[in-house]
C-alpha positions in Angstrom: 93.5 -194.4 30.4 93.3 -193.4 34.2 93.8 -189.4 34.9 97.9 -190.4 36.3 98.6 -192.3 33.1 101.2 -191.4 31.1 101.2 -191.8 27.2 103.6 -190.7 24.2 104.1 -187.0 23.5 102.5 -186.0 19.9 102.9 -182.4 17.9 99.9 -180.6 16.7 100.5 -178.3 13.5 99.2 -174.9 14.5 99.0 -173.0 11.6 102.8 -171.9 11.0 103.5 -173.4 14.4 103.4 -176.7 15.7 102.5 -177.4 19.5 104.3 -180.2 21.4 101.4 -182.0 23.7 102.6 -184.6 26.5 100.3 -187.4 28.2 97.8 -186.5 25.0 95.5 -189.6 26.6 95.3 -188.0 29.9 91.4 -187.8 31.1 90.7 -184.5 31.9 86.8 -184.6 31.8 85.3 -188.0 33.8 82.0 -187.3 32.8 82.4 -188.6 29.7 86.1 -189.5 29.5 87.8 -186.6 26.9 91.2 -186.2 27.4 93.8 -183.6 27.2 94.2 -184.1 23.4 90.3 -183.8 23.2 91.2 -180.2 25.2 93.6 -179.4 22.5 91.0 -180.3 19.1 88.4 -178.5 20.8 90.1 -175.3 21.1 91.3 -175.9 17.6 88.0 -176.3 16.5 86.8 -172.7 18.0 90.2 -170.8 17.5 89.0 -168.1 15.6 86.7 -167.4 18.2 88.8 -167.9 21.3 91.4 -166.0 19.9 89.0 -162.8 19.1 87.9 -163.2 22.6 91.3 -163.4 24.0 93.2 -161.3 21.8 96.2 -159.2 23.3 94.5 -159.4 26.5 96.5 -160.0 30.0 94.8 -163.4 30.8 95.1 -165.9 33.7 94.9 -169.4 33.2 93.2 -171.7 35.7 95.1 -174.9 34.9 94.6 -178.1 36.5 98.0 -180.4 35.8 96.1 -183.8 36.8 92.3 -182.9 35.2 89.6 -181.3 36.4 88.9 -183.5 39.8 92.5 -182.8 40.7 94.2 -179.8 42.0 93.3 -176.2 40.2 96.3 -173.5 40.0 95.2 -169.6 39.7 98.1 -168.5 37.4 99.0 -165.0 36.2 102.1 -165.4 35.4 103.0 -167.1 32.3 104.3 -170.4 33.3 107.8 -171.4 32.6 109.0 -173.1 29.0 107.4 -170.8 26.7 108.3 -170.5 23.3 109.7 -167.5 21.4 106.6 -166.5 19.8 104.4 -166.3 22.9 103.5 -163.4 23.9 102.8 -161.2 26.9 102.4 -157.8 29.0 103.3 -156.7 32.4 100.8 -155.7 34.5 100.9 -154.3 37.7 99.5 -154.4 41.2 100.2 -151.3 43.4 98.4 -153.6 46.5 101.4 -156.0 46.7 104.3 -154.0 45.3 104.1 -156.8 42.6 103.9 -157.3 39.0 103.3 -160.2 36.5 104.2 -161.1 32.9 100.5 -162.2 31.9 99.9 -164.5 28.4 98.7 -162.2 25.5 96.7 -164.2 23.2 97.8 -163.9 19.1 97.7 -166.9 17.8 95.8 -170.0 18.2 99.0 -171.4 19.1 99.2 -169.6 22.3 95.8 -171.3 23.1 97.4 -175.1 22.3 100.7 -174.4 24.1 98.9 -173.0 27.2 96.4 -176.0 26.9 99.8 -178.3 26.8 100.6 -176.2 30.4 97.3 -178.3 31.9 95.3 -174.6 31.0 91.3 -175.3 31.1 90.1 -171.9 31.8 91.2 -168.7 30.3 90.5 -165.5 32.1 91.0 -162.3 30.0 91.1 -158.7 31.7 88.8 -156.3 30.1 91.7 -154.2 28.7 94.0 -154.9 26.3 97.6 -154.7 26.3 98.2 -151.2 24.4 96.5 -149.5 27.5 95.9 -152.2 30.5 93.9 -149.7 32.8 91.3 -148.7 29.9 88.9 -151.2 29.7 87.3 -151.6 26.5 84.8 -154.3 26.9 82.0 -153.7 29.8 80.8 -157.1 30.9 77.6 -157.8 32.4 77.3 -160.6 35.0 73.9 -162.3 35.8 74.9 -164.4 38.8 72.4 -166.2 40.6 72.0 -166.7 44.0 71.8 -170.5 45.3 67.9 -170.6 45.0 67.9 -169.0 41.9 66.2 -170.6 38.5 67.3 -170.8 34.9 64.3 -169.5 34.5 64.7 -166.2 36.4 68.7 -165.9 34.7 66.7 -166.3 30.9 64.0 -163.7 32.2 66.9 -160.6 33.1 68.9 -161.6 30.7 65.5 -160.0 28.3 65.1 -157.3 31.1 69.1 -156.3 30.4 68.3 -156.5 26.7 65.6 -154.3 26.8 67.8 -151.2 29.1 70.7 -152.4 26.3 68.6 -151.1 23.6 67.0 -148.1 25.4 70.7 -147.0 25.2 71.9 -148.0 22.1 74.1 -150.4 22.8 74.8 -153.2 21.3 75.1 -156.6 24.1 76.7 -160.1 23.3 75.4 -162.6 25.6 76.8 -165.9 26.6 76.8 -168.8 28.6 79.0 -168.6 31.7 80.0 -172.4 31.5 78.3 -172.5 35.2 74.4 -171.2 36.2 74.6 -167.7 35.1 74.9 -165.5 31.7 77.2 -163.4 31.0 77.2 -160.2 28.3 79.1 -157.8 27.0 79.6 -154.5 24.9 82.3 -152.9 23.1 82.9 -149.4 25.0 85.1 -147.1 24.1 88.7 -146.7 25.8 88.2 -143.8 27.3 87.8 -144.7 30.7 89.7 -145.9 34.2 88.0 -148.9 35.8 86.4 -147.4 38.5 84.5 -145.3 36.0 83.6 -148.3 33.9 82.5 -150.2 37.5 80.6 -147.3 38.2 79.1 -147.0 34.8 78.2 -150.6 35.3 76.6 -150.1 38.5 74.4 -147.6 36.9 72.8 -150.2 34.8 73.0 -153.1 37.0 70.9 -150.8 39.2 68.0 -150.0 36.4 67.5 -153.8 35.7 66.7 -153.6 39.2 64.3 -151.0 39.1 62.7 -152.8 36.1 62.4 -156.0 38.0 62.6 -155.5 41.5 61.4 -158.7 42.2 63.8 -160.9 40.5 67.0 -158.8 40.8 69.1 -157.7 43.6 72.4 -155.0 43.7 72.9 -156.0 47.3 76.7 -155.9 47.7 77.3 -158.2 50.4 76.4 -161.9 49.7 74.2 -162.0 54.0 71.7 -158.8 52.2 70.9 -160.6 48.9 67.5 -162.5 48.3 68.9 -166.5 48.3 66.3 -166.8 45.6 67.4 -163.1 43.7 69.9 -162.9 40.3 72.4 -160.7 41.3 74.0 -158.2 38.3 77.4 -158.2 39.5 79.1 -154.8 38.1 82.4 -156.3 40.2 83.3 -158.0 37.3 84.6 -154.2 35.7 86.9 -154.1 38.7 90.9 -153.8 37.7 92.2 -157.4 37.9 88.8 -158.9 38.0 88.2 -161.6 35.4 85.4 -164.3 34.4 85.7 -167.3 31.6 86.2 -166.4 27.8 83.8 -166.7 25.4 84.6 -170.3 24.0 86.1 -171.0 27.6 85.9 -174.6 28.6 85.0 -174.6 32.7 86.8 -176.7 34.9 84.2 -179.6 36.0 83.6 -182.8 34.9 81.4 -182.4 32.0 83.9 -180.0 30.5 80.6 -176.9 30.3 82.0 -173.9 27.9 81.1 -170.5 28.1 79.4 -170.3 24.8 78.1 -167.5 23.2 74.0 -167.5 22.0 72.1 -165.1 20.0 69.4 -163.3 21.5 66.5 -165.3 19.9 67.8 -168.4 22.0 67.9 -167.7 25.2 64.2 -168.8 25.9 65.6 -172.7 25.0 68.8 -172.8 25.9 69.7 -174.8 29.5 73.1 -174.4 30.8 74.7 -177.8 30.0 73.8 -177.8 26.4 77.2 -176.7 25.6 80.3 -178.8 26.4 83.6 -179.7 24.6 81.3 -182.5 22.8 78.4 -180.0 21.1 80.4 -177.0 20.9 82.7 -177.5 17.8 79.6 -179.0 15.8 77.6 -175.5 16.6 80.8 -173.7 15.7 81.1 -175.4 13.0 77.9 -174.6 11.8 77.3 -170.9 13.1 80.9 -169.3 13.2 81.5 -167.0 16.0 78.8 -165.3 17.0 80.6 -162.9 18.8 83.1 -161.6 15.7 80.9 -158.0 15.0 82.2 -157.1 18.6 84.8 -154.8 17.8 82.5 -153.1 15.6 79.3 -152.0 17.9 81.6 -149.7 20.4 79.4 -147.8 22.7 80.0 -144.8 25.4 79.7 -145.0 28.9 78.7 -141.2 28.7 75.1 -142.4 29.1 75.5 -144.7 32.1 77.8 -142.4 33.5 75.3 -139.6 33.7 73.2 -142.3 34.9 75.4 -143.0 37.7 75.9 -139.2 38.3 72.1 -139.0 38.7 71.6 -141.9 41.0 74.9 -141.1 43.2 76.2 -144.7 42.6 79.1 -145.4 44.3 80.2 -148.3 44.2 81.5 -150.3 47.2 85.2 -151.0 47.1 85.8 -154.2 45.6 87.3 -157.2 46.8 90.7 -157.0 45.3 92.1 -161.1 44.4 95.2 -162.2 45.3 98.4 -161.5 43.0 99.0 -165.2 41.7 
């Protein structure tokens, strides 16, 4: 069926709930033709781990109403139509004199329903909805540069593993869904975000010192090696979000952020995981991100760090409010 087809509305039982879907037989990824439906049963198939990476988080949802080739909407506040039982928070932002009502993930219902509103993408803050300016996940970007390799992106991601342990912390690495890895720790609430940026610039700043050659903390994009990974401690900014673990990514071969153990990342290529070999691996491995909540570090060690080094961070680009 061609992506502006229309076909019959079904419902998908959700648990207790049940999720109406519209144009199911819409195609949504070209590359190899899944459809909005297929959207839907993937996200079924991971919900336990989408919704422990999502849960009562303030999440954006980067939806694209005709599939992926088509038009993509930034969207914080919860679209219109929602049922009763979804839920969500307010956040704030002081810039604009604005505030949103922002999707809080529960249920794997709230996934379906927001996958019915042409959601791909789900962008969770780092906070949670109790206490929305203290972060409690740190998150640890390794974003490389146009000329840079896999191969250098698999070699930091061992370099940030290494400075991980030398502090006792505990990381969870994944896939971005794009040419980059992502990984996070558990912290502790007890910190604002410019603490937790600052914390994370501390650290971004001894994987440099460990390989100088490879990495780069160069803030502005004109400084940075075009060849260089750079560890982008932005992402701990208020308001700053990347893809969910178990996110799909918004291009054509439908990529998902996926989470790996450590003992992969020497074979692991960036497009092995898509809405077609993701639920099999699920299915097979569980979610290998579910002992997060229980390996909570604190920043008092980076923080110290960053008191040592004088890292201050540059202000960050602040995004729109959507």
């Amino acid at each position: 069926m061609s992506p502006g087809s229309k076909s019959p509305a079904i419902e998908l039982e959700v648990e207790d709930r049940t999720v109406r879907i519209s144009n199911p037989d819409r195609v949504y990824f070209p590359k190899r033709g899944e459809t909005k439906l297929d959207l839907a049963n993937y996200y079924l198939s991971v919900a336990d781990g989408i919704v422990n990476a999502l849960r009562e988080r303030p999440c954006m949802l980067h939806r694209f109403p005709t599939g992926v080739t088509g038009e993509k909407v930034h969207q914080k506040r919860l679209p219109h139509g929602a049922p009763p039982w979804v839920q969500t928070v307010r956040v704030h932002f002081p810039r604009y004199n604005r505030h949103a009502d922002e999707l809080t993930v529960t249920h794997p219902a709230d996934v379906i329903w927001a996958v019915q509103m042409s959601t791909v993408e789900f962008h969770p803050w780092n906070s949670r909805r109790a206490d929305t300016e203290k972060p409690d996940e740190w998150r640890i970007d390794l974003d490389p540069m146009p000329d840079c390799p896999w191969s250098t992106v698999q070699r930091v991601a061992h370099v940030a593993h290494e400075v991980l342990s030398d502090l006792g912390a505990v990381g969870w690495p994944k896939t971005s869904g794009g040419r980059g890895m992502h990984i996070y720790v558990r912290i502790e609430p007890s910190w604002g975000f410019q603490d937790v940026r600052r914390a994370a610039l501390a650290f971004a700043r001894e994987v440099e010192r460990r390989a100088p050659d490879l990495v780069t903390t160069e803030w502005w994009r004109r400084d940075r090696d075009p060849s260089a990974l750079f560890v982008d401690y932005n992402q701990n900014a208020r308001d700053h979000t990347i893809a969910a673990a178990y996110s799909v990514r918004g291009n054509p071969m439908g990529t998902v952020s996926t989470p790996i153990r450590w003992d992969e990342i020497d074979d692991v290529e960036p497009d092995d995981f898509t809405i077609a070999t993701v639920p099999a691996r699920y299915a097979a491995l569980g979610d290998l991100h579910a002992g997060i909540d229980e390996a909570v570090f604190s920043l008092e060690p980076l923080l110290e760090w960053a008191d040592r080094d004088g890292s201050v961070p540059d202000e960050p680009v602040v995004p729109p409010d959507e």
